[in-house]
C-alpha positions as CSV (number, residue, x, y, z in Angstrom):
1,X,3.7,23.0,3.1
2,X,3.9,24.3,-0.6
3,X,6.1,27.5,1.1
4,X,8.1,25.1,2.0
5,X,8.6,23.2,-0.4
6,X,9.4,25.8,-2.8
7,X,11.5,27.1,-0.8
8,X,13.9,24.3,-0.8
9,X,13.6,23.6,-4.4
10,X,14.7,27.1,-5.2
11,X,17.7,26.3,-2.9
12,X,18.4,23.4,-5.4
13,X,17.3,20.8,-2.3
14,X,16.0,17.0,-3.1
15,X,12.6,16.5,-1.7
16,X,11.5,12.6,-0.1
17,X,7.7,12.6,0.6
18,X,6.8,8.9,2.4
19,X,2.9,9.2,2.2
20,X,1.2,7.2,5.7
21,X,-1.6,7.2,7.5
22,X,0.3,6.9,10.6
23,X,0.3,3.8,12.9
24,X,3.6,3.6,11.9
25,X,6.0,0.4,11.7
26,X,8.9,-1.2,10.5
27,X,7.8,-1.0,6.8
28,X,6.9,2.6,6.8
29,X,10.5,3.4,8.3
30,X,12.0,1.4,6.0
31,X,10.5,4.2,3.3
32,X,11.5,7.0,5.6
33,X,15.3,5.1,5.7
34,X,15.6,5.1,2.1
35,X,14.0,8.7,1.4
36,X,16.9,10.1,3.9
37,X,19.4,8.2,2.2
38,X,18.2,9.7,-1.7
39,X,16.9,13.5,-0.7
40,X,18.0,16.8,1.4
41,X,14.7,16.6,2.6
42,X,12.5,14.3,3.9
43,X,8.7,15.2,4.6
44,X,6.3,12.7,6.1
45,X,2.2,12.7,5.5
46,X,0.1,11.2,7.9
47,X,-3.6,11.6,7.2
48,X,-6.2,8.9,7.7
49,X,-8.1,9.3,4.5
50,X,-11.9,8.6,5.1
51,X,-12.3,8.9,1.6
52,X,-10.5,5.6,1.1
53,X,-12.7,3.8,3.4
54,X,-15.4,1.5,1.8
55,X,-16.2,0.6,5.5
56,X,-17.1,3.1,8.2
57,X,-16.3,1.1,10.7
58,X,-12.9,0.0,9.3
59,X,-11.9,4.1,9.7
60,X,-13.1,4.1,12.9
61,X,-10.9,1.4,13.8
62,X,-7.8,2.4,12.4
63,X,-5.4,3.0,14.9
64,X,-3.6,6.3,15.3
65,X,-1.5,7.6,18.0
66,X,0.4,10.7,16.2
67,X,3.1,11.4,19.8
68,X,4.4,7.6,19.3
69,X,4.4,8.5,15.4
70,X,6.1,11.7,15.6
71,X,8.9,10.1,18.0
72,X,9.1,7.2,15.4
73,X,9.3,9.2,12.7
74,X,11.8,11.9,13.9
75,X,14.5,9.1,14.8
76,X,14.4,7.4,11.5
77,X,15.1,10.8,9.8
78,X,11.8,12.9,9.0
79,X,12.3,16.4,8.6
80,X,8.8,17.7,8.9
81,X,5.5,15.8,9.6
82,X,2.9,17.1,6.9
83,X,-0.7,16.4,9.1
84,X,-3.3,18.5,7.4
85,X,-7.1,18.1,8.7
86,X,-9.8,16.4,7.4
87,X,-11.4,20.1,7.1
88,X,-8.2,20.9,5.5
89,X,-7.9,18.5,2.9
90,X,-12.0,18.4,2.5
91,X,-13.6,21.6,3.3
92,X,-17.5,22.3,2.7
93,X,-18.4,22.0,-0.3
94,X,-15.4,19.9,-1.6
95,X,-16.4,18.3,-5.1
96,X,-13.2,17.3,-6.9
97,X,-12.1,13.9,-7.3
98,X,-9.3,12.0,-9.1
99,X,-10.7,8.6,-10.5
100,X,-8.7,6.2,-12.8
101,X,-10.2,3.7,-15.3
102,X,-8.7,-0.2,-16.0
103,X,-6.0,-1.0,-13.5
104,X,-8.0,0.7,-10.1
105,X,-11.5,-1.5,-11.1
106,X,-10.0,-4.8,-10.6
107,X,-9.3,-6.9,-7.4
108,X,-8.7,-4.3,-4.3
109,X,-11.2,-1.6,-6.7
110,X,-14.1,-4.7,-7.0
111,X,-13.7,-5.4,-3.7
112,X,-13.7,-2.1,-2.4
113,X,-16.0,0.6,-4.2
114,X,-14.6,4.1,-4.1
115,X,-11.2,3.4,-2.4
116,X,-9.2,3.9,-5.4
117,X,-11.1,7.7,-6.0
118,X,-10.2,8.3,-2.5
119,X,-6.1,7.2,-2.9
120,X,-5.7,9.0,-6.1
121,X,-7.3,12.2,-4.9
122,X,-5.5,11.9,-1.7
123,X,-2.3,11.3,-3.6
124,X,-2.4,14.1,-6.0
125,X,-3.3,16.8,-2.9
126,X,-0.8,15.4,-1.1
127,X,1.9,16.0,-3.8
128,X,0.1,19.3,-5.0
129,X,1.7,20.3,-1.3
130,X,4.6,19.0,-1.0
131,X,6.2,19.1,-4.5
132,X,8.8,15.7,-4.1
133,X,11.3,14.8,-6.3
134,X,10.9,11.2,-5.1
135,X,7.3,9.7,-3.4
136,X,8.1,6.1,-1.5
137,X,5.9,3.3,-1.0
138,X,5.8,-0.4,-0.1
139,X,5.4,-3.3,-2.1
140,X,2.6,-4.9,0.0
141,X,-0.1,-2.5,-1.2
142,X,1.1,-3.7,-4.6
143,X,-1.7,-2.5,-6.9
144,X,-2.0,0.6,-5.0
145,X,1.9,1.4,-6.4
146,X,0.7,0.4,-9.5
147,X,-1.8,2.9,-9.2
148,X,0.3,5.7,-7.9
149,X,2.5,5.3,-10.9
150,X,-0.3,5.5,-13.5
151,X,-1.5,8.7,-11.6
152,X,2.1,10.6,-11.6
153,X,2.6,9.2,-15.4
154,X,-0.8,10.1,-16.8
155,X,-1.2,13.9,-14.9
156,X,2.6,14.7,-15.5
157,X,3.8,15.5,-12.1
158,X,6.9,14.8,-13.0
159,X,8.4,13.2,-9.8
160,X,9.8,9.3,-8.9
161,X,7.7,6.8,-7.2
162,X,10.0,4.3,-5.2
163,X,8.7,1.3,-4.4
164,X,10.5,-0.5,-1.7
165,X,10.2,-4.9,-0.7
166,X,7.1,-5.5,2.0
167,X,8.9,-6.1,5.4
168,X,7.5,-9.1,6.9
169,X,7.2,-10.7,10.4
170,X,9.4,-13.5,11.3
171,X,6.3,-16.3,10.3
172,X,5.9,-13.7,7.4
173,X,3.3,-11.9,8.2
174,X,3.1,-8.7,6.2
175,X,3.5,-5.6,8.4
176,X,0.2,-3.6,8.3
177,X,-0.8,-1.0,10.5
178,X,-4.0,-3.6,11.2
179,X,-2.0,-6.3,12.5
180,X,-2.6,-5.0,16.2
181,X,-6.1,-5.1,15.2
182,X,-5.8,-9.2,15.5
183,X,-6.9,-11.3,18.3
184,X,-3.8,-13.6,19.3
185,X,-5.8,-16.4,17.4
186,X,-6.3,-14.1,14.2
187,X,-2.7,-13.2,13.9
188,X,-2.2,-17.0,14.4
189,X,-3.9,-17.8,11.8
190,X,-3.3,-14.4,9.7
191,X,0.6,-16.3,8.6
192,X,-1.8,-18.6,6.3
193,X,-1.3,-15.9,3.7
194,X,2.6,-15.8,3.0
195,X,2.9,-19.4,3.7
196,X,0.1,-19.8,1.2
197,X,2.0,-17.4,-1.5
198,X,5.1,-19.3,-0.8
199,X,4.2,-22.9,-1.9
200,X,2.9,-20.7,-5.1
201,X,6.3,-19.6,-5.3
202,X,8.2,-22.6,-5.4
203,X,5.9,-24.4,-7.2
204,X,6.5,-21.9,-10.2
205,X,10.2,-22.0,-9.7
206,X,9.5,-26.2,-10.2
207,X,7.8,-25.3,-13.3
208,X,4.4,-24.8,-12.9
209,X,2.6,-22.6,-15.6
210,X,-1.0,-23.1,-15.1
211,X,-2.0,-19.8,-13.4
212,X,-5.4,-21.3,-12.5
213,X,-3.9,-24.2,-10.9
214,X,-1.4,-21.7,-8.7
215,X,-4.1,-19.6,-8.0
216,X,-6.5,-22.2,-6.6
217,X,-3.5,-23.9,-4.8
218,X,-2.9,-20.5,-2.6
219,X,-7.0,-20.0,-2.1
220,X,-7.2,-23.8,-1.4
221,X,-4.3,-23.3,1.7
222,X,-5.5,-19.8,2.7
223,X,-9.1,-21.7,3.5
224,X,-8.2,-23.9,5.3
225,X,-7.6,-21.6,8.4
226,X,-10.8,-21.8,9.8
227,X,-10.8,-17.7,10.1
228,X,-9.4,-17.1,7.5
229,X,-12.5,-15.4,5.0
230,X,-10.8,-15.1,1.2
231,X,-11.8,-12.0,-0.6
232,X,-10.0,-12.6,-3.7
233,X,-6.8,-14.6,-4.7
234,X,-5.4,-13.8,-8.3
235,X,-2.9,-14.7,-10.4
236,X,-2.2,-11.4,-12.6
237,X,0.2,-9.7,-15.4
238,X,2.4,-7.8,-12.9
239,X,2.0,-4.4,-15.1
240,X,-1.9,-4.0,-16.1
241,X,-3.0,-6.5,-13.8
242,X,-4.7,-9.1,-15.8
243,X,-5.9,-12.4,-15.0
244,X,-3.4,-14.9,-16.8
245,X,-3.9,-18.2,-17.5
246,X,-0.6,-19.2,-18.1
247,X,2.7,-17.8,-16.2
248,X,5.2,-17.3,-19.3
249,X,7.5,-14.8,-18.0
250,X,6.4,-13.8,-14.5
251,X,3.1,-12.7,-12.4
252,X,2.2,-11.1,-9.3
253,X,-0.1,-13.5,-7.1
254,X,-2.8,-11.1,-4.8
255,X,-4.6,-12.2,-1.8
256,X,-6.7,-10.3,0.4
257,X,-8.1,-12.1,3.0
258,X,-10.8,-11.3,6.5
259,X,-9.7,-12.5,9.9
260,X,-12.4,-11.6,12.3
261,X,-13.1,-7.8,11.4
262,X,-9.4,-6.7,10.0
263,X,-8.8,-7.3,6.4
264,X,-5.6,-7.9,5.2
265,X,-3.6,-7.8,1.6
266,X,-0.5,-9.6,0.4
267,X,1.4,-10.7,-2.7
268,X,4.3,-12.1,-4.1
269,X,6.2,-12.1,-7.7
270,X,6.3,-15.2,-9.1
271,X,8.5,-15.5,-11.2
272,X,9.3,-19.0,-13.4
C-alpha cells in the first residue's frame, strides 16, 4: 500500500482514503462519493479493529461480509480496497500504541476504556500506509472526528480530514453498521434517539439556553422507550467537548444509548 501510494504521489496524483470497518452502507458511500469527487485516487480501508473493542462480544458480533463490500464499494468509485490482517496490522510482539489525553477521556472514552488507544493507533497505521491528501469521515461518530483531527494536527501528518453530515433513515435513524443487529422491536424503538435530539433542537432554536435542562429533556424522551438503556446524554462545547451549562453560541448534544445487545451513538448541533 505505501508502494502505492508513493507511487501516485510522485505522479502528482490526489489521494482519498475513506477509513471503514466494512458492513458498508449508505453513509460510508456517501464518503467514498465525495472522496471521488476531490482525489485521482480513492483507497478504501476495511479492517475490524479488535483493538477498539471494549466488548469481546460486541467484535464478535460485528457484521462483515467483504464480497457484498467489495461490490459496494467498487460501484461508488473505490479504486483499491486496503484489507490488511489482524497479524498484519498486530504481529507478535506488537507494543506500540497511540493514546490522546483530554478530548478521547470523556463520554464515548468513559464509557468505553481503551477504544480511543485502539482508533488513534488504527488511524495513524492506517495513514502511515496509505499517505492521503484527504481522510473522510461521518458526522455520526462525532467525537471520534474530533479525535481524528487532534491526531493529524498534533503528529503533523499533514493531510485533510473531511467530515461529511450523518445520513439517516427515513424515521431518522442514524445509519450504523449495527443497525441489522436490531430485533424489529429494537430498531422500533432505536428512532427514540433522533426524535429525542430533535425536540433539543427546536427547543434551542425557541430559545432555550439552559444546557442542563436540554440535556435532561433528550435523556427524559430517550427513557421512555422501554429498551431503550441511556449510556450517556451530554450537552457539550462542539470543539473540546465540555459539559456547558449554558448554550451561548452553539453545542453538540451526544447520546449513546443500548437496545437489547447493540449500542448505538448519535448527535446533533444545536445551535441557538
Amino acid at each position: 500500500m505505501q508502494r502505492v501510494a508513493e507511487e501516485a504521489r510522485r505522479a502528482g496524483k490526489s489521494i482519498g482514503c475513506v477509513p471503514t470497518m466494512g458492513a458498508l452502507h449508505e453513509g460510508h458511500l456517501s464518503l467514498i462519493r465525495r472522496s471521488r469527487a476531490e482525489n485521482d485516487l480513492v483507497v478504501m480501508t476495511l479492517f475490524v479493529n479488535p483493538i477498539q473493542f471494549d466488548r469481546k462480544d460486541d467484535l464478535a458480533r460485528y457484521p462483515r461480509d467483504l464480497d457484498r463490500d467489495a461490490r459496494l464499494a467498487g460501484e461508488a468509485g473505490v479504486d483499491i480496497i486496503y484489507s490488511p490482517g489482524v497479524g498484519e496490522m498486530y504481529p507478535d510482539g506488537y507494543a506500540t500504541y497511540v493514546t490522546m489525553e483530554g478530548l478521547a477521556d470523556r463520554w464515548e472514552g468513559a464509557t468505553r476504556p481503551g477504544h480511543f488507544r485502539g482508533v488513534a493507533t488504527v488511524c495513524t497505521k492506517l495513514f502511515t500506509a496509505c499517505r492521503p491528501h484527504r481522510a473522510y469521515f461521518g458526522q455520526k461518530d462525532y467525537q471520534q472526528s474530533l479525535v481524528v483531527r487532534r491526531l493529524v494536527a498534533d503528529l503533523n501528518l499533514g493531510f485533510e480530514i473531511v467530515v461529511l453530515p450523518t445520513v439517516r433513515e427515513a424515521d431518522g435513524l442514524a445509519l450504523s453498521s449495527r443497525n441489522v443487529l436490531l430485533s424489529a422491536e429494537e430498531r422500533r424503538q432505536a428512532s427514540v434517539l433522533f426524535r429525542s435530539l430533535s425536540v433539543a433542537q427546536a427547543a434551542v432554536k425557541r430559545g432555550e439556553r439552559d444546557a442542563e435542562k436540554v440535556r435532561a429533556g433528550i435523556e427524559a424522551q430517550i427513557r421512555s422507550a422501554p429498551l431503550a438503556v441511556v449510556d450517556y446524554v451530554a450537552v457539550c462545547d462542539p470543539d473540546t467537548l465540555d459539559a456547558l451549562t449554558r448554550i451561548a453560541v452553539r453545542a453538540v448534544a451526544l447520546v449513546a444509548a443500548r437496545f437489547g445487545a447493540t449500542r448505538l451513538i448519535d448527535n446533533v448541533l444545536l445551535e441557538p
